[in-house]
KOLBA-921173 format. One record per atom (N, C-alpha, C): residue in three letters; x, y, z. Coordinates in steps of 0.2 Angstrom, whole numbers, padded with zeros to 4 digits, always signed. Last residue first. Layout:
ALAXYZ/...
This chain:
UNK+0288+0530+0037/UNK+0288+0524+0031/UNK+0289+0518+0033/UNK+0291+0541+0041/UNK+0282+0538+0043/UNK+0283+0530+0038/UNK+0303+0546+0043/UNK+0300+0543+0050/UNK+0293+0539+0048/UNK+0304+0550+0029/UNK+0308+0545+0031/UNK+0305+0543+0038/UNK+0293+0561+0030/UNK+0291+0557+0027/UNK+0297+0550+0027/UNK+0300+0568+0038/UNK+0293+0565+0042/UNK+0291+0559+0036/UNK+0310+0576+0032/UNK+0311+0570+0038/UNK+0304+0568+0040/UNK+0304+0582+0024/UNK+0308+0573+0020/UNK+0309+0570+0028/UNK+0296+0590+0030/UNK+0294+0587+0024/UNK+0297+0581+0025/UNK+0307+0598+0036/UNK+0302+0593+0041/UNK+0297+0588+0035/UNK+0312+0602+0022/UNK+0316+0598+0027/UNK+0309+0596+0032/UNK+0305+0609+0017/UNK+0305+0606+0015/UNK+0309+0598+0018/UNK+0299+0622+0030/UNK+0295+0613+0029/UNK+0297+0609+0022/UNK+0312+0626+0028/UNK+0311+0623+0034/UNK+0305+0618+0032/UNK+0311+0632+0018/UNK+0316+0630+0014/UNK+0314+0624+0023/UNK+0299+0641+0018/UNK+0301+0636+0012/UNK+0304+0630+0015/UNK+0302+0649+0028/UNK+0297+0645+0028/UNK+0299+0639+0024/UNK+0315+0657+0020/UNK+0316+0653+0028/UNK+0311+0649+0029/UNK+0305+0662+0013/UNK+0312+0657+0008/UNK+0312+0653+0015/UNK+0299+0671+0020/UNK+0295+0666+0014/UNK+0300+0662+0013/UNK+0307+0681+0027/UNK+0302+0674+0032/UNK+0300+0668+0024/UNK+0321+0676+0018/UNK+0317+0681+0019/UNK+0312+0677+0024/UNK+0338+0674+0024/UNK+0334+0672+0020/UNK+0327+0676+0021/UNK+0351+0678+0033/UNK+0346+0682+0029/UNK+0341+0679+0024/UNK+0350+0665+0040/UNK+0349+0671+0043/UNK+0346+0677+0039/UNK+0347+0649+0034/UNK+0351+0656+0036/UNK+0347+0662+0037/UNK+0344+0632+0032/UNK+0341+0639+0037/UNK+0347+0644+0037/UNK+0349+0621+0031/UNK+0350+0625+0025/UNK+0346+0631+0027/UNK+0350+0611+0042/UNK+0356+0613+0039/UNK+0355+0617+0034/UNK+0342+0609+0053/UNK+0342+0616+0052/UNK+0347+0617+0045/UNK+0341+0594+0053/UNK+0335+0598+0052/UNK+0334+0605+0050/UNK+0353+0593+0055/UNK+0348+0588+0047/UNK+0343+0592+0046/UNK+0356+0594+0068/UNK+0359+0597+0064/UNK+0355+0596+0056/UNK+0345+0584+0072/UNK+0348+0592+0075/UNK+0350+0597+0069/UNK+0331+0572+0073/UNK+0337+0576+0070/UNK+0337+0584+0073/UNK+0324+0559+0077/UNK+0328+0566+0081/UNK+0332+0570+0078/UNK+0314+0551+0068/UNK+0321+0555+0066/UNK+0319+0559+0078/UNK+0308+0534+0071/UNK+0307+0540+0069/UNK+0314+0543+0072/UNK+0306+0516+0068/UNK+0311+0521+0070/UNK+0308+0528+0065/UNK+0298+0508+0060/UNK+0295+0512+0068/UNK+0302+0516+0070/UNK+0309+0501+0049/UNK+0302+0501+0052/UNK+0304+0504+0059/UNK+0323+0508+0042/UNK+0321+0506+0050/UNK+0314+0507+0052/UNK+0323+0513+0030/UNK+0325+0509+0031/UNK+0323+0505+0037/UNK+0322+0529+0033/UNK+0316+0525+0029/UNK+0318+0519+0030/UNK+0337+0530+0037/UNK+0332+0531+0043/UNK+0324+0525+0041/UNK+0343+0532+0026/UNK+0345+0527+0031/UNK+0339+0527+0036/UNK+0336+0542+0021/UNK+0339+0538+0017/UNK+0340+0530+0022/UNK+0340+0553+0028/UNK+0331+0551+0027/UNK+0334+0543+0025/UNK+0353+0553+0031/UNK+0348+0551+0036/UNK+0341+0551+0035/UNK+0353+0558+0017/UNK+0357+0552+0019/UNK+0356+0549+0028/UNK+0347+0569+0019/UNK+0345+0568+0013/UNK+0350+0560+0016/UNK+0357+0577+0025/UNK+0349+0575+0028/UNK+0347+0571+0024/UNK+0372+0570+0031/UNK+0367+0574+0030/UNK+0361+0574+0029/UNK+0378+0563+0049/UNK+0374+0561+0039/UNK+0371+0567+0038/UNK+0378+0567+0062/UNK+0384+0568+0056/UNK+0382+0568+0050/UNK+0369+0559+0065/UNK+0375+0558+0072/UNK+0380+0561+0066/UNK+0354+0562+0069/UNK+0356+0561+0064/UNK+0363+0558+0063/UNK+0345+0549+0080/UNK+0350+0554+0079/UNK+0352+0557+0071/UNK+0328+0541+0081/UNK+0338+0540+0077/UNK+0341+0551+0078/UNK+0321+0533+0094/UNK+0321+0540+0087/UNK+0327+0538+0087/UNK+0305+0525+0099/UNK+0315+0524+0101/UNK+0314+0530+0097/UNK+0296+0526+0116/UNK+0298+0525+0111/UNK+0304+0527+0108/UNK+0294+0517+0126/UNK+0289+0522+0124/UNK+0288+0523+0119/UNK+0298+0504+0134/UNK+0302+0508+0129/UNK+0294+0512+0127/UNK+0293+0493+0139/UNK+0296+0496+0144/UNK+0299+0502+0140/UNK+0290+0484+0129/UNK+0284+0485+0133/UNK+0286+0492+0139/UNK+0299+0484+0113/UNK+0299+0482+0120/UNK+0292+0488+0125/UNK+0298+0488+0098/UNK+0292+0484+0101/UNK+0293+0483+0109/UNK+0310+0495+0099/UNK+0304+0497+0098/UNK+0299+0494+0099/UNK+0318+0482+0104/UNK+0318+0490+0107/UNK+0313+0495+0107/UNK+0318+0474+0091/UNK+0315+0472+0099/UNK+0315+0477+0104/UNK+0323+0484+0083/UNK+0315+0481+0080/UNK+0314+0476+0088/UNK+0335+0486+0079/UNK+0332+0490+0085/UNK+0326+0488+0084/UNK+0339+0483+0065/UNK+0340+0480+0071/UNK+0338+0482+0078/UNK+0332+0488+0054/UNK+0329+0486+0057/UNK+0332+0481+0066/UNK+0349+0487+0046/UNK+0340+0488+0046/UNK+0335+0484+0051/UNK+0364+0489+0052/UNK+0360+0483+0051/UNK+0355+0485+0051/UNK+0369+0501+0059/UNK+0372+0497+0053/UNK+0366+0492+0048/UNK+0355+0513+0065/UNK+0360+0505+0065/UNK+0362+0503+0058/UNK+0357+0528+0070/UNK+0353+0525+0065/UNK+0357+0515+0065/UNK+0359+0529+0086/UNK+0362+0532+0081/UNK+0357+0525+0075/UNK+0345+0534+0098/UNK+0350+0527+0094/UNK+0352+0534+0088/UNK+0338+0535+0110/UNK+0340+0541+0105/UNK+0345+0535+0103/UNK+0320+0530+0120/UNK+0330+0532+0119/UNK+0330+0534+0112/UNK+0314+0532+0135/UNK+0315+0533+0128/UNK+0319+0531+0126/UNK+0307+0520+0148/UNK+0309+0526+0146/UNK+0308+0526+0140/UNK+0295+0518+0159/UNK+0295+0517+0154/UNK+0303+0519+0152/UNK+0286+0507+0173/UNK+0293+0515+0172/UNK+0292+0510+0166/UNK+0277+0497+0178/UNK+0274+0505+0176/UNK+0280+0508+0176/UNK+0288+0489+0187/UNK+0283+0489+0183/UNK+0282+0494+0182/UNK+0306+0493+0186/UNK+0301+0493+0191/UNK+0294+0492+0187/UNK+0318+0488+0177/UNK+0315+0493+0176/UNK+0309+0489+0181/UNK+0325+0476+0171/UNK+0326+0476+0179/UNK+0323+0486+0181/UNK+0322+0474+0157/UNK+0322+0471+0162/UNK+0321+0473+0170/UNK+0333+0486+0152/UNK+0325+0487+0152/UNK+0321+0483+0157/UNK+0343+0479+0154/UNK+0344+0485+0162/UNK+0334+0486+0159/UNK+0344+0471+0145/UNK+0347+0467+0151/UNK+0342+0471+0156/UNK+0341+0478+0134/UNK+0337+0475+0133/UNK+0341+0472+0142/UNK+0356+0488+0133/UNK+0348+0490+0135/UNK+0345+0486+0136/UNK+0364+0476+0129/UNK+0366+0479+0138/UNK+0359+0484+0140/UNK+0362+0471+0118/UNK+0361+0468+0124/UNK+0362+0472+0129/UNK+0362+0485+0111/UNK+0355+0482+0111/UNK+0357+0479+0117/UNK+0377+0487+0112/UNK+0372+0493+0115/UNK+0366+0487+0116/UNK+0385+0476+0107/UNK+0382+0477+0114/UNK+0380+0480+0117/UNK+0380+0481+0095/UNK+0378+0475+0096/UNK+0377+0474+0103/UNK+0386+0493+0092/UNK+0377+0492+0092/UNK+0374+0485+0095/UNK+0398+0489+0090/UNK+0396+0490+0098/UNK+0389+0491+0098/UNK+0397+0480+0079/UNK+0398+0479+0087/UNK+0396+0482+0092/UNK+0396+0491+0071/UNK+0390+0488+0072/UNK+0392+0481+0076/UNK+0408+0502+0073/UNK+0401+0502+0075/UNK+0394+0498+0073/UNK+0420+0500+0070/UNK+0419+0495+0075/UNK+0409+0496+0078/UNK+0425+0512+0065/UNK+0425+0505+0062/UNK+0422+0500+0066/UNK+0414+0526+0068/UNK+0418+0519+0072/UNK+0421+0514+0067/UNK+0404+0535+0063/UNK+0413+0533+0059/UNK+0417+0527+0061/UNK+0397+0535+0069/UNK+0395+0533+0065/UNK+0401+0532+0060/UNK+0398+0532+0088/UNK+0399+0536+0082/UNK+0400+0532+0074/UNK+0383+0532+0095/UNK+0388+0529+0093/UNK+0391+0531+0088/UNK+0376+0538+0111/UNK+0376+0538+0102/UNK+0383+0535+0101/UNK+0363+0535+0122/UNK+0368+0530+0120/UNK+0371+0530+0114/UNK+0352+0543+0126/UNK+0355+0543+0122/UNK+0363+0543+0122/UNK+0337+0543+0134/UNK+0343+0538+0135/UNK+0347+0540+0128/UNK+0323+0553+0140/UNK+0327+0552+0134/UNK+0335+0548+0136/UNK+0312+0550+0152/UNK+0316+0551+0151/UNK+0322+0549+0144/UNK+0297+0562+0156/UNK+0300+0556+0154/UNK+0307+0556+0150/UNK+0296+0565+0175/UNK+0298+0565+0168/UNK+0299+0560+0166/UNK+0293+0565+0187/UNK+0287+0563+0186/UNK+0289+0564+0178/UNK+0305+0560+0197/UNK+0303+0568+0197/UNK+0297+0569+0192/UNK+0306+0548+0194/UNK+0306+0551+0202/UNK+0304+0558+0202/UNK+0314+0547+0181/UNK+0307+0546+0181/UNK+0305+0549+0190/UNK+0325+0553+0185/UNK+0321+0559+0180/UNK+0314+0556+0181/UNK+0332+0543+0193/UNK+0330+0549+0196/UNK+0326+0553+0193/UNK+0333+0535+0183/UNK+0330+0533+0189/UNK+0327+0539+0193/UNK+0342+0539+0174/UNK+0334+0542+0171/UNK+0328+0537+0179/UNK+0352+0538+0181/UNK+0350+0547+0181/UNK+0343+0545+0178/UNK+0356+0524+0178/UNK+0355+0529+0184/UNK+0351+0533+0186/UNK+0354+0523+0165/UNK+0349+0522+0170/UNK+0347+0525+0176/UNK+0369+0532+0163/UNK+0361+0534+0159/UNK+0353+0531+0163/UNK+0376+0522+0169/UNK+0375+0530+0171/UNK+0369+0534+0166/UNK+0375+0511+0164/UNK+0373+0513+0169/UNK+0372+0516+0172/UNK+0379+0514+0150/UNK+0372+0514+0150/UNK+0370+0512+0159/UNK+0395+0517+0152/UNK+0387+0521+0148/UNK+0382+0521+0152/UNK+0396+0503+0158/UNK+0398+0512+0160/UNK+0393+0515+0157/UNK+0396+0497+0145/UNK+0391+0495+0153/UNK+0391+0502+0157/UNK+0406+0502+0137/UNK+0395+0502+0135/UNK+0392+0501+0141/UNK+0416+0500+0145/UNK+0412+0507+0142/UNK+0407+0508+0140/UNK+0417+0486+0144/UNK+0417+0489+0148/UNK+0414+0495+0148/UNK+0416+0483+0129/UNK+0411+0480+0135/UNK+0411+0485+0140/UNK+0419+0493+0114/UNK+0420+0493+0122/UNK+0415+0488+0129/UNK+0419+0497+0100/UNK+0415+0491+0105/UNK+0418+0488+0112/UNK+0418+0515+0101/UNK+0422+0507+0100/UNK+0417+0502+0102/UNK+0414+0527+0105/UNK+0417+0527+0099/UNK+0421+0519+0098/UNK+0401+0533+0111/UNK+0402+0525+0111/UNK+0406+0528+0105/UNK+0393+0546+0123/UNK+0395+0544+0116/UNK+0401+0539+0117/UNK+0377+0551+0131/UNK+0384+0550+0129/UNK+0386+0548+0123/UNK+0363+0562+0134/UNK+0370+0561+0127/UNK+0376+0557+0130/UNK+0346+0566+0138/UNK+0354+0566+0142/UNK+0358+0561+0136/UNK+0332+0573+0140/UNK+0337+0570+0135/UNK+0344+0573+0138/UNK+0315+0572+0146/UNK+0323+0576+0147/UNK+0326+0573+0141/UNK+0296+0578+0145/UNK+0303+0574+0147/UNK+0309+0578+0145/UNK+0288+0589+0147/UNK+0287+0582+0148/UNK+0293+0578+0148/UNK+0287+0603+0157/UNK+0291+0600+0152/UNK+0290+0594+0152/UNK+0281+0615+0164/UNK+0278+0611+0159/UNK+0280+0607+0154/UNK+0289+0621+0173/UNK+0287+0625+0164/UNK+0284+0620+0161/UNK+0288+0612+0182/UNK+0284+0621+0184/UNK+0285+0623+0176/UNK+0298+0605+0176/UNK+0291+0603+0181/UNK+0285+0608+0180/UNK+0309+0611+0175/UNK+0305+0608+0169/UNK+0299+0606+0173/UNK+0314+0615+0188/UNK+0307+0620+0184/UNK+0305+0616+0178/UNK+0317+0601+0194/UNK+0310+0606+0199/UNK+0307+0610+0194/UNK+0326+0598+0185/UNK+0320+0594+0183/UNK+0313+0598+0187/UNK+0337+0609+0190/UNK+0332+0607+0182/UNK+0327+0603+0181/UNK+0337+0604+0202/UNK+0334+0612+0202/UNK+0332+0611+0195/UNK+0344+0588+0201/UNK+0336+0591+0204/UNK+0332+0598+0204/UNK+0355+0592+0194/UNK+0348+0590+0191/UNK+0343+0592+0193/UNK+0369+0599+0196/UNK+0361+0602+0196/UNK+0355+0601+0194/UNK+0377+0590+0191/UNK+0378+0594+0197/UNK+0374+0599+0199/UNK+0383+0576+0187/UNK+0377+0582+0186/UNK+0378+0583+0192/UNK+0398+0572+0177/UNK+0392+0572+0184/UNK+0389+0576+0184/UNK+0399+0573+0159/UNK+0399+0573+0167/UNK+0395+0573+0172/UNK+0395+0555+0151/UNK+0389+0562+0153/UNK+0397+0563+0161/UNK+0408+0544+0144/UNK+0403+0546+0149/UNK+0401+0554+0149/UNK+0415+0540+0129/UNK+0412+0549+0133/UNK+0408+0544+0138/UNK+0423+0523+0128/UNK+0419+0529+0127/UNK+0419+0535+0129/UNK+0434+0518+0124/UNK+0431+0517+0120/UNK+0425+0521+0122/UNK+0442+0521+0139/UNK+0438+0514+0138/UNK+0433+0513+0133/UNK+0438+0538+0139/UNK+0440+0533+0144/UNK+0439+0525+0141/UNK+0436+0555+0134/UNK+0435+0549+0132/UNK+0440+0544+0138/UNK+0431+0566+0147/UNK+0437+0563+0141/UNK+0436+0559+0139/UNK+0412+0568+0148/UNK+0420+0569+0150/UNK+0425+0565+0146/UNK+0402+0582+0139/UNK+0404+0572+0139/UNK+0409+0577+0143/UNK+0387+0590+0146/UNK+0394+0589+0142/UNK+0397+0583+0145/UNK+0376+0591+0155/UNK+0383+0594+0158/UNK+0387+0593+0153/UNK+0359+0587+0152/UNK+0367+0585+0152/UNK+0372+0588+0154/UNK+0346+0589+0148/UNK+0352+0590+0156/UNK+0356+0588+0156/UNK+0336+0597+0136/UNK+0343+0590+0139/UNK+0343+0593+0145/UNK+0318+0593+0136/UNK+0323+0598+0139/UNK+0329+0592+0140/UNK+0304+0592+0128/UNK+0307+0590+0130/UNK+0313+0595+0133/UNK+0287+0598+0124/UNK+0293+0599+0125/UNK+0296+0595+0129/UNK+0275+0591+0107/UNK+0279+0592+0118/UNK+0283+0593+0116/UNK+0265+0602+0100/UNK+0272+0599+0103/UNK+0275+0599+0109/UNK+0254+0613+0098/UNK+0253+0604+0097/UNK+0259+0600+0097/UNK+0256+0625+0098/UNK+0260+0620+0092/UNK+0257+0615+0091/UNK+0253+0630+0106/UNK+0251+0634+0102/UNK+0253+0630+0097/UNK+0253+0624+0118/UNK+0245+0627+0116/UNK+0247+0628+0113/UNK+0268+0618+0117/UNK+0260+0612+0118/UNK+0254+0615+0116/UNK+0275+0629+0115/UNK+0275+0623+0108/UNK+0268+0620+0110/UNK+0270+0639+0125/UNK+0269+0639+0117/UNK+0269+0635+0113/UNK+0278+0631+0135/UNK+0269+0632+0135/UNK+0267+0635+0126/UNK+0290+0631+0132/UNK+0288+0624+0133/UNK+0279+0626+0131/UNK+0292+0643+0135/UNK+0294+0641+0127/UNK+0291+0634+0127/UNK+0280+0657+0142/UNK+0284+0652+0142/UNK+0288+0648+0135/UNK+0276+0668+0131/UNK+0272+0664+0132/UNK+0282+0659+0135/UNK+0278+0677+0118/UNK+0277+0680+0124/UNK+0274+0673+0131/UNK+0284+0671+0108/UNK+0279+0675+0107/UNK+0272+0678+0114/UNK+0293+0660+0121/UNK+0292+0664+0113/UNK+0286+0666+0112/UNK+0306+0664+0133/UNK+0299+0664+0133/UNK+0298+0665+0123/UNK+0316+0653+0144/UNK+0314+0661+0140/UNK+0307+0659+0136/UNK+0320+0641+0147/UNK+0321+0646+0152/UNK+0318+0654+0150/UNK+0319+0635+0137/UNK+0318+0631+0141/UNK+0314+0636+0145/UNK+0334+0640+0131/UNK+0326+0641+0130/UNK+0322+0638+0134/UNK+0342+0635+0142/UNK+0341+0641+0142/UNK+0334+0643+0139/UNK+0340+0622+0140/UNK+0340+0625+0147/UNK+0340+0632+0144/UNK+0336+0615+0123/UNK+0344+0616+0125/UNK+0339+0620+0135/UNK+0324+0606+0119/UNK+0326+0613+0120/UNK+0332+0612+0127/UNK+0314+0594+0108/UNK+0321+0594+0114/UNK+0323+0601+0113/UNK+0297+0594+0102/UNK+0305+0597+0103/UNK+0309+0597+0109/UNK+0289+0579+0094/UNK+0290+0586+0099/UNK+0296+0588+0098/UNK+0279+0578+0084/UNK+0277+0577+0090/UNK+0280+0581+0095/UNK+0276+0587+0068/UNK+0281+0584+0072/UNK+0280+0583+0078/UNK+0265+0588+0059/UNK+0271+0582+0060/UNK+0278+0581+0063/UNK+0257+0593+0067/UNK+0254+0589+0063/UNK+0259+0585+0059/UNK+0265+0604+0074/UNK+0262+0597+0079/UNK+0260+0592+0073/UNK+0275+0615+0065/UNK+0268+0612+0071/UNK+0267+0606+0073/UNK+0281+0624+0057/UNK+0282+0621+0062/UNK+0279+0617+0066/UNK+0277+0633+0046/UNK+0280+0625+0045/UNK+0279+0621+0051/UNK+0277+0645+0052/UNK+0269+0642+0050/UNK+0271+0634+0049/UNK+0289+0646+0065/UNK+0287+0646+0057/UNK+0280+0644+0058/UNK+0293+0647+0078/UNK+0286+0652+0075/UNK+0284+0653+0068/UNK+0303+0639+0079/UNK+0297+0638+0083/UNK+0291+0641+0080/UNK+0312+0646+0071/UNK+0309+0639+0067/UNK+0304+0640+0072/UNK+0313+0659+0079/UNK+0311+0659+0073/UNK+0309+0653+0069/UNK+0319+0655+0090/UNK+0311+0657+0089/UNK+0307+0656+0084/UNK+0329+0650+0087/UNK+0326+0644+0088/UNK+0319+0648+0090/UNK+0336+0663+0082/UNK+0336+0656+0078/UNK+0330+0654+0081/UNK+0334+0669+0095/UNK+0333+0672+0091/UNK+0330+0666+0085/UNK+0343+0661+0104/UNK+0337+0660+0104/UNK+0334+0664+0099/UNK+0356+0665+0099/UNK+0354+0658+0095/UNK+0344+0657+0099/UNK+0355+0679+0100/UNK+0355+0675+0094/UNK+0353+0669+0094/UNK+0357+0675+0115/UNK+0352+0678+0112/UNK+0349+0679+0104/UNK+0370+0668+0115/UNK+0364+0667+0118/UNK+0357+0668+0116/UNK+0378+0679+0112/UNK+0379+0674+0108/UNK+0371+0668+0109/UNK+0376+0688+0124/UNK+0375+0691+0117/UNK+0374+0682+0111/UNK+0382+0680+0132/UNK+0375+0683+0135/UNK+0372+0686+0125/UNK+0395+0679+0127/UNK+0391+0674+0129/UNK+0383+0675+0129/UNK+0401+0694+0119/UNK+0402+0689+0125/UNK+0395+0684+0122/UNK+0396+0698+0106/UNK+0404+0701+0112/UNK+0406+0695+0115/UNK+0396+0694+0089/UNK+0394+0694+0099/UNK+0400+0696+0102/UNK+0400+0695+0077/UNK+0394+0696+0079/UNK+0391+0698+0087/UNK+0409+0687+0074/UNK+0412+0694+0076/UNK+0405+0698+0075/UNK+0404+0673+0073/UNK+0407+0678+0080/UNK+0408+0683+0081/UNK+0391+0675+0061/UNK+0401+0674+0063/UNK+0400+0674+0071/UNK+0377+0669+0057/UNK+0380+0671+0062/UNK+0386+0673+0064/UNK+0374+0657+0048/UNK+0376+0664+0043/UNK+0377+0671+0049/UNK+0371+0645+0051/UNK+0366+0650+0051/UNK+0366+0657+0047/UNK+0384+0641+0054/UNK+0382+0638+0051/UNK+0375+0644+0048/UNK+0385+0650+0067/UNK+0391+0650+0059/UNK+0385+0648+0055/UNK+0377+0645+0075/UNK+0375+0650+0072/UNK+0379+0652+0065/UNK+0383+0631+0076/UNK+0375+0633+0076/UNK+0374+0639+0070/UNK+0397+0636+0082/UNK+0396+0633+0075/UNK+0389+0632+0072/UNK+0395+0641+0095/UNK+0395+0644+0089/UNK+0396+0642+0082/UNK+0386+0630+0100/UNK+0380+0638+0097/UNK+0385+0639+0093/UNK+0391+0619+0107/UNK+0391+0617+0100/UNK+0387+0627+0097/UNK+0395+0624+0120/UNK+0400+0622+0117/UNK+0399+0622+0109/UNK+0380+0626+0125/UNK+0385+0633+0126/UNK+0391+0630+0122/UNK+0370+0617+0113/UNK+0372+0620+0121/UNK+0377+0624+0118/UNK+0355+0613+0106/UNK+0364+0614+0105/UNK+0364+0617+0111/UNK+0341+0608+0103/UNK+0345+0609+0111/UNK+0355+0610+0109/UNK+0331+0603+0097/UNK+0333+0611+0097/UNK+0338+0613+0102/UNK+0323+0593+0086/UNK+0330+0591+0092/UNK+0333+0600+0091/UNK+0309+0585+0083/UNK+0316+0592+0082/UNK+0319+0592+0089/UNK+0302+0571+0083/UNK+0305+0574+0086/UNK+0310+0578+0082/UNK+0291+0566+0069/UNK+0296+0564+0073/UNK+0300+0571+0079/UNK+0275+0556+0068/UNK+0281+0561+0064/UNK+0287+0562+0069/UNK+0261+0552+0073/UNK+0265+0552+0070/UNK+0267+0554+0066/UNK+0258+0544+0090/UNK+0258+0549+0086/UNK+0263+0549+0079/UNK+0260+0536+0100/UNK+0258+0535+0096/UNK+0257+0540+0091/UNK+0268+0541+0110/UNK+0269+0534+0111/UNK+0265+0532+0104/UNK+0267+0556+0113/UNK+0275+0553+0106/UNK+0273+0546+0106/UNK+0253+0554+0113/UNK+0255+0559+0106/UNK+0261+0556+0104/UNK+0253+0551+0125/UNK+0249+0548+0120/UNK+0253+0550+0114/UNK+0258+0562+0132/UNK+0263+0556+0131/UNK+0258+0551+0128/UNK+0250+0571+0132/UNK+0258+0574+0128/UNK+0261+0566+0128/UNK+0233+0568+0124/UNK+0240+0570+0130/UNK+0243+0569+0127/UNK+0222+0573+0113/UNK+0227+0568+0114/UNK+0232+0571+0119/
């Protein structure tokens, strides 16, 4: 099976490995990492590739449920068990790689984060090419039901995934809505119409992805997944714990996880590799089985 056979029909769900230089130090906190761990940056780095070697090279870890992983640029950029990071998951795993490009949000404006301007895609998308990466994942974020700032969103998302398809990737849309909104199964409302308008107006043969916060309402992303221009959809965890994103998730026919945080949240550092195994395929465990239901 090819790499885009495998996510359009395969089944289990995307690991989401891509925390960036703003979220690592809480990553690794959480992991049993402090601060007063690293000096600088370069040090802090390396730890966190360290982490994302170690889930990549569990025995847990593999293609048999999970399709694939989003990897932050820097992995992306290094190598596991001697092997590019992208060429290891696909020979050695049975997982595509995907890679974020995103720059980090800018200030909220009009109920939303816009993505900053990228300012280095074309050089990112030329090595994801040359590493072997099949698609990208780029983040805003929707704290209201803002007309105006959902259209903003998702026209800067199209934008850029105009460009990503141009460069022979697939491209991830993630439109996330904060799950604490008062207001967020409205603005779910005019996330769905404002995708469904711009799917539309998508050139024959471009597909993309997208990344949904799990919806108020079950099943309401049910003409997103079935749309002929959509690959396919996955749910963020966007904050739930994991056991309350399995929860919600099983809920939503054909929606599968991208979980981040959901996924690593009981991994520390000193556990043994056997409890560290455990404790990782109990979690790809509950999230495959909330994605396959």
């Amino acid at each position: 099976m090819d790499q885009q056979s495998k996510i359009a029909q395969g089944t289990g769900f995307l690991a989401a490995l891509d925390q960036s230089g703003g979220s690592t130090p809480k990553a690794l906190a959480e992991y049993g990492v402090p601060e007063s761990d690293y000096a600088n940056s370069d040090e802090m780095f390396d730890l966190m590739h360290e982490f994302r070697a170690r889930i990549i090279t569990s025995p847990a870890f593999t293609g048999a449920r999970i399709l694939a992983a989003i990897l932050f640029e820097q992995t992306m950029d290094r190598d596991v068990a001697g092997l590019p990071t992208p060429r290891y998951l696909w020979e050695q795993k049975n997982i595509v790689p995907f890679v974020k490009v995103d720059e980090g949000l800018a200030a909220e404006a009009d109920g939303v984060r816009l993505m900053k301007p990228f300012t280095r895609l074309d050089g990112l998308l030329a090595r994801a090419a040359e590493r072997r990466v099949f698609g990208t994942k780029m983040r805003s974020f929707i704290s209201s039901d803002s007309a105006g700032g959902i259209d903003a969103i998702l026209d800067q998302q199209f934008r850029y995934a105009a460009t990503i398809l141009d460069a022979g990737l697939m491209p991830i849309l993630e439109p996330e809505v904060d799950i604490h909104s008062p207001s967020k199964a409205a603005a779910e409302a005019l996330l769905k119409q404002g995708i469904l308008a711009r799917l539309g107006d998508l050139p024959d043969g471009r597909r993309v992805m997208l990344k949904l916060s799990i919806p108020t309402v079950d099943n309401f992303y049910s003409e997103l997944i079935e749309h002929p221009r959509v690959l396919r959809v996955v749910a963020l965890s966007g904050g739930y714990s994991q056991s309350e994103a399995d929860a919600r998730l099983a809920r939503n026919h054909g929606l599968i996880a991208s979980f981040s945080r959901a996924l690593v949240q009981d991994l520390r550092r000193d556990q043994s590799d056997a409890d560290f195994t455990k404790t990782l395929d109990a979690a790809i465990g509950a999230i495959y089985e909330a994605s396959i239901t």
